[in-house]
N, C-alpha and C positions, 0 to 999 in steps of 0.2 A: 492381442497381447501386447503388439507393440505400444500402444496407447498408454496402458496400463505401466508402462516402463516410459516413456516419457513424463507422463505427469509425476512416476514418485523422482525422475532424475530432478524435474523444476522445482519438484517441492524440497527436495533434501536441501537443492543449491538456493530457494527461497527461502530457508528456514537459517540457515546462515546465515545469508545476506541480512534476515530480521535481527538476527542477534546481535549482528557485529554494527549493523548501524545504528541500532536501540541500545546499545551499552556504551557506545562511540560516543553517540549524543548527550546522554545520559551522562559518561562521566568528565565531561567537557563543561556539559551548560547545569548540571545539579539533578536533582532528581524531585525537588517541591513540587515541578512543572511536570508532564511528562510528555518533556521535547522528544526525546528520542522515540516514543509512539506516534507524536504527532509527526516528525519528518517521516517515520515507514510510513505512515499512511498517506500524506500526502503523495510520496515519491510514487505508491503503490497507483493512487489515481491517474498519476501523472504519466505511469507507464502501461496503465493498463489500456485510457484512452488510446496513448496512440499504437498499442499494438493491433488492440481491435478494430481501430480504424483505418491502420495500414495494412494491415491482415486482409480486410474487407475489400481494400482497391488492388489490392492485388491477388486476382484469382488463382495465377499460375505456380504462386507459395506452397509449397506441399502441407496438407490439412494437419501432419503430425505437430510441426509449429504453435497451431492453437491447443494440444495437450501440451506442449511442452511449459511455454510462456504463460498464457493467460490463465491457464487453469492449474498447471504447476508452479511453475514461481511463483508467482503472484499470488497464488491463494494461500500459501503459504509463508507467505514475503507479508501479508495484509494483516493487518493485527486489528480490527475490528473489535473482538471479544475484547481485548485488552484495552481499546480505549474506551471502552464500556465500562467496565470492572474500574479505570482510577478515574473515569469520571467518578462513580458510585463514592469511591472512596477518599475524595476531595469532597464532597459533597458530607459526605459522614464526618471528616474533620472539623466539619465546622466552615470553608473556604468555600460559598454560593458561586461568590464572584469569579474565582478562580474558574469553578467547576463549568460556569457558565462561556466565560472564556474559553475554558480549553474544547467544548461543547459546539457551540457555534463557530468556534474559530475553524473546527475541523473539519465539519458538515463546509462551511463557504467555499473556504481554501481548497478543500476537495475538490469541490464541484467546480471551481476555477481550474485545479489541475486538470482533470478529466476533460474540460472544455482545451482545456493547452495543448497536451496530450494527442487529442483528434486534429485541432488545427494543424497542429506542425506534421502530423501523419497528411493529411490535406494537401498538405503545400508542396511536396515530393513526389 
C-alpha cells in the first residue's frame, strides 16, 4: 500500500510542477512554439536519467524512492501525450517546419538530457 501512496504523492507534486512550468514558459516565450512542453520534457529526461541512474549505484537508497520520483513525479511531470497532440496540431496549421523542429528537436535534446542526466548521476 505504501507504494501506491508514494507514486500518487510524486504524481500530484509532478503534475504541478508540469503546470507551473508549462504555463511559466508558455506565458514568457508565447505559445506559437510550445516551449513550455518542450522544457517539461526536456527537464523530465534530464531528471529522470539521473535518478535512475543514481538510484541504480546506490543500492542502500530505500526502494520506496523509485515509486516516489521516477514513476510518480516524473510520469506525471512528462507530458509526452502533449507533445504529440501540438505537434499534430502545428502540423494541421499548416507550420511542417515548425512541427518538424519542435519534433526532432525534442526527440535529440532529450536524449542528450537523459545522456546528462546519467552522467552527472555517474560522477557522484
Amino acid at each position: 500500500m505504501q507504494k501506491y501512496l508514494l507514486i500518487a504523492v510524486g504524481g500530484a507534486l509532478g503534475t504541478i510542477a508540469r503546470y507551473w512550468v508549462g504555463s511559466t514558459i508558455g506565458s514568457r516565450m508565447g505559445i506559437r512554439f510550445p516551449y513550455g512542453t518542450l522544457v517539461v520534457n526536456i527537464t523530465a529526461c534530464l531528471v529522470l536519467g539521473f535518478t535512475l541512474t543514481y538510484m541504480g549505484k546506490r543500492a542502500d537508497l530505500n526502494p520506496a524512492w523509485r515509486f516516489l520520483l521516477p514513476v510518480g513525479f516524473i510520469g506525471a511531470y512528462s507530458t509526452f501525450s502533449t507533445y504529440e497532440w501540438e505537434t499534430l496540431s502545428t502540423i494541421r496549421s499548416g507550420a511542417f517546419a515548425l512541427a518538424a523542429l519542435y519534433a526532432v528537436g525534442s526527440l535529440m535534446v532529450g536524449l542528450a538530457a537523459v545522456w546528462c542526466g546519467a552522467a552527472l548521476a555517474e560522477a557522484l
